[in-house]
N, C-alpha and C positions, 0 to 999 in steps of 0.2 A: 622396246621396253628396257629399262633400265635397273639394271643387277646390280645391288647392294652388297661386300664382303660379309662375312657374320660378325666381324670388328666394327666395322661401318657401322652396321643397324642396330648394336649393342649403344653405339656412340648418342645416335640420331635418337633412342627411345631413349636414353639418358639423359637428354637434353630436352626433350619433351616433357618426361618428367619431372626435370627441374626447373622446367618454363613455370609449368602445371602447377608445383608447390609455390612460385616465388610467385603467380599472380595471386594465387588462395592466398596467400601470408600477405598479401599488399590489401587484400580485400579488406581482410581483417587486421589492420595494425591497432584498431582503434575500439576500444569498447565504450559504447555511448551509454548512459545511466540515465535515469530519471527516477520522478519518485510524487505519486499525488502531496496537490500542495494542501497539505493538513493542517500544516504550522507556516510560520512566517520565511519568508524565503531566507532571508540569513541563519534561520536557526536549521532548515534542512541542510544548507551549504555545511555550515557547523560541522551536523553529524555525521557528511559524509566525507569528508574529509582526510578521516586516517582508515575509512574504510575503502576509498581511494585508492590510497597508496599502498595497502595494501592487497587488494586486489592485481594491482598494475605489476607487483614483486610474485605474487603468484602466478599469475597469468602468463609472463610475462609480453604485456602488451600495454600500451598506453590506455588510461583511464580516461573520459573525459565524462566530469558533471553536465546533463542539460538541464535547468530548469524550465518549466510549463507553468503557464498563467492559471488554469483548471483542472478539475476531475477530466473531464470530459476528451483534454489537449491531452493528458499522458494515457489516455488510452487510444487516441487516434494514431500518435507517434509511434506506438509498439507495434501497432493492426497493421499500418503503413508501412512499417522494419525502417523507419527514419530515427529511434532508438533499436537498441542490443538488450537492456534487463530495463526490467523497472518494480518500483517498489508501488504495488496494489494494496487496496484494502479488499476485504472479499470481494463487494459488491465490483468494486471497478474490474477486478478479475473476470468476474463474469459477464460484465457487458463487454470486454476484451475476447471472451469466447465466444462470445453470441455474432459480434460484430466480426471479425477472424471466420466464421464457420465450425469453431473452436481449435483452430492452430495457434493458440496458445498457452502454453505453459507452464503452470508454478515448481517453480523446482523448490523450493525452501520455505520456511516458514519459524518464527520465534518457537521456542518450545509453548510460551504465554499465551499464542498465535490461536490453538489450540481449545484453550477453554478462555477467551476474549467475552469482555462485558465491555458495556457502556451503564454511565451514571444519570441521573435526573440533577440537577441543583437547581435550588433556589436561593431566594434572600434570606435571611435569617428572620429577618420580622415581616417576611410575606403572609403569613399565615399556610404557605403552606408544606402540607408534612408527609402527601402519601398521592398518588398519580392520581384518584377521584377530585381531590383539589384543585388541579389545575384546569378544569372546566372555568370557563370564563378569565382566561387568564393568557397575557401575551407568553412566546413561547420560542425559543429560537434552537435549531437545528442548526447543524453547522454546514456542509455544502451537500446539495440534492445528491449528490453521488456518492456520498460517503454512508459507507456503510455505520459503523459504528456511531455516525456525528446526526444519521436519518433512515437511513430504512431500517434497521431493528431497532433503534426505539418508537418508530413509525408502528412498525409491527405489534411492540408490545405494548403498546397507548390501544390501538386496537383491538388487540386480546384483552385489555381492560375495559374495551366497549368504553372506549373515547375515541372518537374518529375527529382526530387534528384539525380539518378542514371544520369542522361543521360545531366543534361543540368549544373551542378555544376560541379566547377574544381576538388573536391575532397571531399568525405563525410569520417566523422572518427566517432567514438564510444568512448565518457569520459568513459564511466563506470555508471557515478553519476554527479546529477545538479551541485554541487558544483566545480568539473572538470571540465564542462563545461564552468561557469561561468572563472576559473582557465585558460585555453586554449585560450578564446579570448581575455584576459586581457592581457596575454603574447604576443599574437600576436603569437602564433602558429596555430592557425585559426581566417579567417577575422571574424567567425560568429559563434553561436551558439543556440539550441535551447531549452528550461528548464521550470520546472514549475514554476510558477510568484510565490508563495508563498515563494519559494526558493531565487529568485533573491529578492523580497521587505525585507526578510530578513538580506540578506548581505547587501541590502544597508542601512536598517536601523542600524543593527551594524557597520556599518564606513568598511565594507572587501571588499568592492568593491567603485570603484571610479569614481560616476555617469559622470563626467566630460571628463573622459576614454572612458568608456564604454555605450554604448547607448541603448536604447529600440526600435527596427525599426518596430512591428510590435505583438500587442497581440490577440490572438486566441478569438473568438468565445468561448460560456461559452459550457462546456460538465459533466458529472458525471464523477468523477473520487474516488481516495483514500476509503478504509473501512476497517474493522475489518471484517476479515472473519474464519468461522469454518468449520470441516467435519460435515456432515450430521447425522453420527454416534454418534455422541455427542450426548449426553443423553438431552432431551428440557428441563430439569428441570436447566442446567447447563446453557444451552444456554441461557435462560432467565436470568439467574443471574450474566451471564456475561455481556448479554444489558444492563440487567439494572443497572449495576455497571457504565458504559459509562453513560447513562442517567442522574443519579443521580450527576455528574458532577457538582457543581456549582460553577461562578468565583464569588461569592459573600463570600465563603471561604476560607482560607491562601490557604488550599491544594487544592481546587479547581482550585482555580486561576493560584497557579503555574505548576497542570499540564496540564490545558491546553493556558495556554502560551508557556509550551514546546511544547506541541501537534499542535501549531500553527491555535487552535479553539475556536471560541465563547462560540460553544458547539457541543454535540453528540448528532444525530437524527438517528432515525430507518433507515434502508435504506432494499432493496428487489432486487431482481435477474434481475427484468424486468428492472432499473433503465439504466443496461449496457447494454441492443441490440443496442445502437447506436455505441458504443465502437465496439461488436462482427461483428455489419456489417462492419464500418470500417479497422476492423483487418481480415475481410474473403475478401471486397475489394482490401486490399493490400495483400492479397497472404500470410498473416504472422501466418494464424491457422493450413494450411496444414500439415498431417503428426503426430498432438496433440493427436488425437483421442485415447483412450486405442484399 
């Protein structure tokens, strides 16, 4: 048997321990990011940007953007831990729990995040002005998994005893709000339906043409959008990734611009319980079956 001095074994667990911290700190040199694609891939690149570099300054770890082709790809990549955070809309949060076993989640969420609408528009000389309207009429939702671009306005075409499949002339799929807004401008569809944050942006940049296009009908407020992780994440991380969102302030250059990008006041805490009204409406519509690992 072989006896160790108590200088030795001081040495030997020292060395252990900093075996221990330098593989954890290799694990992790890397924070991988995503975000549902809602909007046009350059214009997510855009916004995350100086939210990047500053995460990377707090953190201190490298940032890395991954973009994803669908709703569908950024919630596989978080379930997987092939991403570190990613930016959800409710609905994807929750198929992210359902599919995880619910090892997943949200640490943050916009203060806006909170009380979230989605809009109806249509043409301006479509004739139509109020959700019983659009009976007989094509109709375009933005992607199946997006919460705000389809399952609550899904939901509330429903509670209006308009069931989308059966009493519209045609429903279609943009992909993203920004196509959607795209498609009824064009008159390739009379209608469409997107999150408001989305549309008061185009129109505040002059890309949509209120005069055109109309507003016929805004959603009820629901929790929607957040920053969410895998469970596996180390809390020490996870804390200091909220708290990097927290520490947010638009009262500084970088504050301000990124969350003007971010389209927020600010970042508050947010918790899993927030979305059971999302998951009930997404198991009312029939759209979680099948999720489960």
């Amino acid at each position: 048997m072989i006896s160790l001095s108590p200088s030795r074994t001081f040495k030997s667990l020292m060395t252990c321990a900093w075996l221990a911290f330098a593989l954890g700190a290799h694990a992790q040199q890397v924070l991988r990011v995503t975000a549902i694609p809602d909007e046009s891939p350059t214009e997510l690149a855009r916004k995350f940007e100086p939210l990047g570099k500053y995460l990377e300054a707090k953190l201190g770890m490298k940032v890395e953007w991954t973009p994803v082709t669908d709703y569908a790809a950024a919630v596989e990549t978080l379930v997987n831990r092939k991403i570190d955070l990613a930016w959800f809309g409710g609905f994807t949060f929750v198929q992210s729990s359902v599919r995880s076993g619910g090892k997943t989640i949200p640490l943050v969420q916009r203060e806006e995040d909170a009380v979230f609408k989605s809009v109806f528009i249509a043409g301006r000389d479509s004739g139509i002005n109020k959700l019983e309207d659009l009976k007989g009429k094509t109709l375009s939702f933005g992607s199946q998994s997006s919460t705000s671009g389809h399952l609550m306005p899904r939901s509330y075409l429903l509670a209006a005893k308009i069931d989308p499949d059966k009493d519209l002339k045609r429903i279609s799929f943009s992909g993203a709000h920004d196509a959607t807004i795209a498609a009824v401008a064009s008159g390739k569809v009379d209608a469409g339906a997107l999150n408001i944050s989305v549309w008061n942006k185009f129109v505040e940049d002059k890309k949509v043409d209120p005069a055109a296009v109309k507003v016929i009908y805004t959603t009820p407020a629901y929790y929607d959008y957040n920053w969410t992780v895998h469970a596996d994440m180390p809390a020490a991380l996870r804390e200091k990734i909220a708290q990097a969102f927290l520490d947010l302030n638009p009262a500084t250059a970088q504050g301000a611009e990124i969350l003007k990008l971010q389209r927020a006041a600010k970042f508050v805490p947010t918790k899993a319980e927030n979305y059971e009204g999302i998951k009930s409406a997404a198991e009312n519509a029939g759209l979680l079956r099948g999720l489960s690992q």
